[in-house]
N, C-alpha and C positions, 0 to 999 in steps of 0.2 A: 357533561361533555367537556372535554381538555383539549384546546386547542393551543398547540405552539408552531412557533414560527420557524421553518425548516434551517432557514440559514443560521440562525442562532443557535437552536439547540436547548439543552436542558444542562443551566449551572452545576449541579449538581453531579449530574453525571460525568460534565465535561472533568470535575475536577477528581472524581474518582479514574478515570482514564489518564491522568497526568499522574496520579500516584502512581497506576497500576503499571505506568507506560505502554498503554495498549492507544494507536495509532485510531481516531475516530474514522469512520468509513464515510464515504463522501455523500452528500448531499444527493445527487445525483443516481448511485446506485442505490441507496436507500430509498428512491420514492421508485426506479424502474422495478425492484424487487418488491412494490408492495409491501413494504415495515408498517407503515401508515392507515390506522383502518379508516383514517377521515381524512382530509386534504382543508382549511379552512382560509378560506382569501378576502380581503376586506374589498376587492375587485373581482370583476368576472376573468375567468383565463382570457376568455376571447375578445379579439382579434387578439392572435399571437406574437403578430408582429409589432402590437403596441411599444410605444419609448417608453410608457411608463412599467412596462414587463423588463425590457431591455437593453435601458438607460441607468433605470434610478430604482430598480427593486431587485427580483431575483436572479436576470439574466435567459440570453434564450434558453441556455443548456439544460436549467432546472424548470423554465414554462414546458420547453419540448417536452422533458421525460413526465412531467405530470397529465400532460396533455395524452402520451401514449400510455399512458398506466390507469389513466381516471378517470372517472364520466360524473357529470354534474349529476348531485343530489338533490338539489335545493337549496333554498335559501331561510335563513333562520335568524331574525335578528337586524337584516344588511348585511349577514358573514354570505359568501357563495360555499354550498358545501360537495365536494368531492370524495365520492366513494371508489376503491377499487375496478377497474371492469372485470378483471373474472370471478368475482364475488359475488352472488343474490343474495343480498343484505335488505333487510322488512327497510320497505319505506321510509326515509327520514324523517323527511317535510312533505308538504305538497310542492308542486313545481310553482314558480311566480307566477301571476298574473298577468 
């Protein structure tokens, strides 16, 4: 399993898109549209209104659209994992405890 971190990105890519000049698509459309087949957070999404969501991490813009796009998978590790919701994907994990 590959997890990366939405706001960053993948180096690599970024820097083939600066050769290629092709404009990265934002953060935000890419997890509304589903690109992501796992969502992985060192925190639980919820409460949304947490400061640590939308003070000193992603922002609400990007908790909201994962929150309408994702439904909790489980937990693996301490990562919280999020799967698509119009997706039936086999089981992750079991739910916590």
């Amino acid at each position: 399993m590959v997890a990366r971190r939405l706001a960053r990105g993948d180096g690599e890519a970024r820097s083939r898109r600066h050769r290629a000049h092709i404009p990265a698509r934002p953060p935000v459309a890419r997890i509304r549209s589903q690109e992501f087949e796992l969502v992985v957070l060192v925190e639980p999404l919820e409460p949304l209104d947490r400061s640590w969501w939308n003070e000193e991490h992603f922002g609400s813009d990007v908790v909201g659209a994962i929150d309408r796009a994702y439904r909790f998978a489980g937990r693996v590790e301490g990562y919280y994992l999020y799967e698509p919701r119009n997706e039936a994907l086999a089981p992750l994990v079991t739910s916590p405890a």
